[in-house]
C-alpha positions in Angstrom: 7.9 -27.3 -5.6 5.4 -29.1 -3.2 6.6 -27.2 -0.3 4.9 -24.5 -1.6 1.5 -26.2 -1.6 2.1 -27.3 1.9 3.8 -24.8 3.7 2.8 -21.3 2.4 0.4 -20.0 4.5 2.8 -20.8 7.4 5.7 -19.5 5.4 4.1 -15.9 5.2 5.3 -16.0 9.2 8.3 -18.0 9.7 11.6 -18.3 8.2 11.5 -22.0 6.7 14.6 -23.6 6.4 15.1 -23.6 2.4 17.5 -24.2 0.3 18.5 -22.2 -2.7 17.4 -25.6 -5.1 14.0 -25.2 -4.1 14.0 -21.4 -5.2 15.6 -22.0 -8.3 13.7 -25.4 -9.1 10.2 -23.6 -10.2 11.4 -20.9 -12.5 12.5 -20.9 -16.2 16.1 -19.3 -15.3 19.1 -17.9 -17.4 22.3 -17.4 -15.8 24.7 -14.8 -17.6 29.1 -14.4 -16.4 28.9 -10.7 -16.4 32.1 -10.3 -15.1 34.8 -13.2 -13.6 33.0 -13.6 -10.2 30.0 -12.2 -10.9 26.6 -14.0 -12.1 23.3 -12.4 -13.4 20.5 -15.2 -13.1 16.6 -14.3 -14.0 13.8 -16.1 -14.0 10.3 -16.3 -14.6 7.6 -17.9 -12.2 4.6 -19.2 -13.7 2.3 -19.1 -10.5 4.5 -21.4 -8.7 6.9 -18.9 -6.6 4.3 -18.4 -3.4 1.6 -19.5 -4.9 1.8 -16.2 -7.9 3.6 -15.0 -10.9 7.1 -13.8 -9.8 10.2 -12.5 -11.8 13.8 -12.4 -9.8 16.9 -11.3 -11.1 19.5 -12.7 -8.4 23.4 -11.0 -8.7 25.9 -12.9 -7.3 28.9 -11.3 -6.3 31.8 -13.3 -5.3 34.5 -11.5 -2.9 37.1 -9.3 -5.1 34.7 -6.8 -6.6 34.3 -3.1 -4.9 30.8 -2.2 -3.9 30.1 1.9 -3.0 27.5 3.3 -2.5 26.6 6.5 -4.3 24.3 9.2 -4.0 22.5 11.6 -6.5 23.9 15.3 -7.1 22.7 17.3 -4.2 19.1 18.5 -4.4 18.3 16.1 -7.7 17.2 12.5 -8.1 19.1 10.1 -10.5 18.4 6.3 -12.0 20.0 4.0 -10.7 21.2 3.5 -14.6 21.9 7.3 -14.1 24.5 6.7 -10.9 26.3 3.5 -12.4 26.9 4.8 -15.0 28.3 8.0 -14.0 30.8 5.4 -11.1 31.9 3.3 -14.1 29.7 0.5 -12.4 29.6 -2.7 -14.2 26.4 -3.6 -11.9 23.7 -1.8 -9.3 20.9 -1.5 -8.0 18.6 1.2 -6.4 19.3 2.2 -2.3 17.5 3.3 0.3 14.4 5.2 1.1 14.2 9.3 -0.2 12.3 12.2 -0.4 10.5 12.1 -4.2 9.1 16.0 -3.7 11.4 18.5 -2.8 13.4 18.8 -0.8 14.7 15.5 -2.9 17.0 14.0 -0.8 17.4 10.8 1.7 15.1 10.4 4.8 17.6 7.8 6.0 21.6 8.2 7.5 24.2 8.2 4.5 27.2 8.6 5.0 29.8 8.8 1.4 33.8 8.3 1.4 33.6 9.2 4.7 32.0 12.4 5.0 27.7 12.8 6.4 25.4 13.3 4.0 22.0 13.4 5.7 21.2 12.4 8.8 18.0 9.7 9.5 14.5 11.7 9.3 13.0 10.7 12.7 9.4 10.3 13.3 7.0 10.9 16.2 6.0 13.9 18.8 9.4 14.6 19.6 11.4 13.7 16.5 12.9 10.8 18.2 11.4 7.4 16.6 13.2 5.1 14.0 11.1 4.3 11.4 11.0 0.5 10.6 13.3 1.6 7.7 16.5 2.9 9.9 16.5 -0.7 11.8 19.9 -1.9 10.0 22.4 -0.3 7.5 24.4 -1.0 4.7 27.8 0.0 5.0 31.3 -0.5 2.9 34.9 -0.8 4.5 37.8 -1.1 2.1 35.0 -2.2 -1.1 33.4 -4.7 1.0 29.7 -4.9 1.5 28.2 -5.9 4.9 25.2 -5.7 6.6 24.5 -4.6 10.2 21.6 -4.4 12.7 20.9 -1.7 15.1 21.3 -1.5 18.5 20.0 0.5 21.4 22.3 3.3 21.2 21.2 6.2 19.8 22.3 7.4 16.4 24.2 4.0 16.8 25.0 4.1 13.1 27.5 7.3 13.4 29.7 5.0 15.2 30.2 2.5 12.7 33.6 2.4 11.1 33.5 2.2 7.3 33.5 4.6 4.0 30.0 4.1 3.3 27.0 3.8 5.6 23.2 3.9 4.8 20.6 3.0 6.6 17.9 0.7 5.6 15.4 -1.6 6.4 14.0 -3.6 8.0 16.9 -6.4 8.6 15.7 -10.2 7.3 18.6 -12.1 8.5 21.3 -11.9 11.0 23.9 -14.4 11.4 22.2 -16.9 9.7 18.9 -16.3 12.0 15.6 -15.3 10.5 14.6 -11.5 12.0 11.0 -11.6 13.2 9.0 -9.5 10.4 6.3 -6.8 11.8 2.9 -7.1 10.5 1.6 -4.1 9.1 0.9 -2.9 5.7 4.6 -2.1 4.4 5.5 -6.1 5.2 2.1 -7.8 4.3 1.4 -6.5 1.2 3.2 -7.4 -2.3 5.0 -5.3 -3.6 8.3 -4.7 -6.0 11.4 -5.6 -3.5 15.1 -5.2 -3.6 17.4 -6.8 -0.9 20.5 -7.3 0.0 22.5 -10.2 1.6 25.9 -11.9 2.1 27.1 -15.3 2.3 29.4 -16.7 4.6 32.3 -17.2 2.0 32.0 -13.6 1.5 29.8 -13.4 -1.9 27.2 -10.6 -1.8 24.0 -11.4 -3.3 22.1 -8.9 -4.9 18.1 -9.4 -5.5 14.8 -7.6 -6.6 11.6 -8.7 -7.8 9.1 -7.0 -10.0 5.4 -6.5 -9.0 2.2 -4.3 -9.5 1.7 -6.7 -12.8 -0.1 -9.2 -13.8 3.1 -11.1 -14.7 5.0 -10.4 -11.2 3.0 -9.9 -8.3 5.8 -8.8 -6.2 6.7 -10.4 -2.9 5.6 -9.3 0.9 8.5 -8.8 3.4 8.0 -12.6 4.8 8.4 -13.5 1.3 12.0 -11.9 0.2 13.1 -13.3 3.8 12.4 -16.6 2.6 14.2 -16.0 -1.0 17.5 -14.6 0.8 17.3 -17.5 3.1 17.2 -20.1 0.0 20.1 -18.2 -1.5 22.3 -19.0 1.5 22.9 -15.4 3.1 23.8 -15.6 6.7 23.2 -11.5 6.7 20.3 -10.1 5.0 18.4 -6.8 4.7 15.7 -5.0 2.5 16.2 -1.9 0.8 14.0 0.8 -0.7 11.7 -1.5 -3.0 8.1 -0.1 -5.2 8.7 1.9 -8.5 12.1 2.5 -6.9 13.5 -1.1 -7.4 15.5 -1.5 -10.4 19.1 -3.8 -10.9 21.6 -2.3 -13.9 24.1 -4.8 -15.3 26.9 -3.3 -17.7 24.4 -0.4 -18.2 21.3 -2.1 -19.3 18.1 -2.4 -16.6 18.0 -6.2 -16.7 14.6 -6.2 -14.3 11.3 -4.5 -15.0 10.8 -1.3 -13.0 6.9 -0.3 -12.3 6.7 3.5 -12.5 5.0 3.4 -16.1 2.8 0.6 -15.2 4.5 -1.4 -18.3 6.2 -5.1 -17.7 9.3 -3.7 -19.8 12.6 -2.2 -19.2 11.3 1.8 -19.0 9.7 2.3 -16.1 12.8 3.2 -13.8 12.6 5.5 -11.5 15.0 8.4 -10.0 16.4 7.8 -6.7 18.7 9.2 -3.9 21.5 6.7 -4.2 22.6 3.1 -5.7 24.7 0.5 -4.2 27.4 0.0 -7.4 29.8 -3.0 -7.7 33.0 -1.9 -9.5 35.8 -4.4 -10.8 38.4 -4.5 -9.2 41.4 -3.1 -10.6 44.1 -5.6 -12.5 47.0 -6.1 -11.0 
């Protein structure tokens, strides 16, 4: 992986054109068929994924499957092992962002089978500012996942049309196009990560990367852009990442979530909601 060596100081700022060989080249990987259409790969990076110790688990979703997105029981917080299991999901991983103290809960739009949940927490003097977080949205129309930015209009999100709508951020790629990534301390640093993204055949691809540990230093937002590039999304966005990130597959946590400061299987942590991929049923 020479590019690395060469390019990644440059590469914490720009979207380098990648390609998903490069990703996959440095890392001792395992692919498992969970499912028909649907591929669990993991790997280990021995200093050679940005220059540090990585792990990525990458879910690959091919079109046919049902994604939802589910939240908690009101007022409570629930693993994302918790919420799959309770949807029948044969995979998942952890949503968006969420109140941990009480009043548990999301900060962030969600709307479920149709019907509002919460409304975005707004910021500022007068209650009116996005956070960088409420920039794009998830959303699910007829079991398909997709990924859209915001625009100028406000509460813009309340006027998509789908089942399932939750908003997230910031966006990584749109159309194929790298987002511009804001420099402050949520971006820069590294940190545990889960995203999001979509090819253009229609295969969702599912990622997160451990971090806070020796063996995974976790990636900065410039970073996961970069890995969603190489995996060939055209759309792209980050979710809720930190003790929070966690990926189920047929009811086992196949990453290594941080919240007991252990590289194993235990740390998970409860969260408002899931994104869950379903089978679909046989005909």
């Amino acid at each position: 992986m020479n590019w690395l060596k060469n390019s990644f100081i440059i590469a914490l700022f720009l979207c380098l054109p990648l390609q998903a060989q490069d990703v996959f080249s440095g890392g001792n990987w395992t692919r498992e068929q969970v499912a028909d259409g649907i591929v669990l790969s993991r790997a280990a990076f021995e200093g050679n994924l940005f220059g540090s110790n990585q792990y990525l688990c990458v879910l690959e979703v091919a079109p046919g499957a049902r994604f939802d997105i589910v939240p908690a029981e009101e007022g409570t917080l629930e693993t994302t092992t918790a919420l799959a299991a309770r949807t029948g999901a044969v995979a998942a991983v952890n949503g968006s962002f969420f109140n941990m103290r009480k009043p548990y809960g999301s900060v962030n739009y969600l709307r479920v089978d149709g019907a509002e949940v919460s409304p975005n927490v707004l910021r500022g003097v007068r209650n009116t500012r996005r956070t960088l977080q409420q920039t794009g949205a998830v959303a699910t129309w007829e079991g398909s996942l997709y990924m859209l930015k915001g625009d100028v209009i406000s509460r813009w999100e309340r006027d998509i049309e789908a089942e399932d709508i939750v908003t997230t951020g910031p966006m990584l790629l749109v159309g194929g196009e790298c987002e511009p990534v804001k420099k402050d301390g949520f971006n820069t640093a590294r940190h545990p990560r889960t995203a999001v993204g979509r090819r253009a055949d229609g295969t969702v691809v599912l990622v997160v990367a451990d971090g806070r540990n020796e063996l995974a230093a976790g990636l900065t937002m410039a970073e996961l852009q970069q890995v969603m590039a190489a995996l060939d999304c055209r759309d792209a966005i980050n979710l809720d990442g930190g003790g929070s990130t966690a990926m189920v597959v047929r009811g086992q946590v196949v990453n290594h979530p941080c919240d007991n400061k252990k590289f194993d299987a235990a740390g998970e942590r409860r969260v408002a909601n899931a994104i869950v991929v379903t089978l679909a049923p046989e005909k």
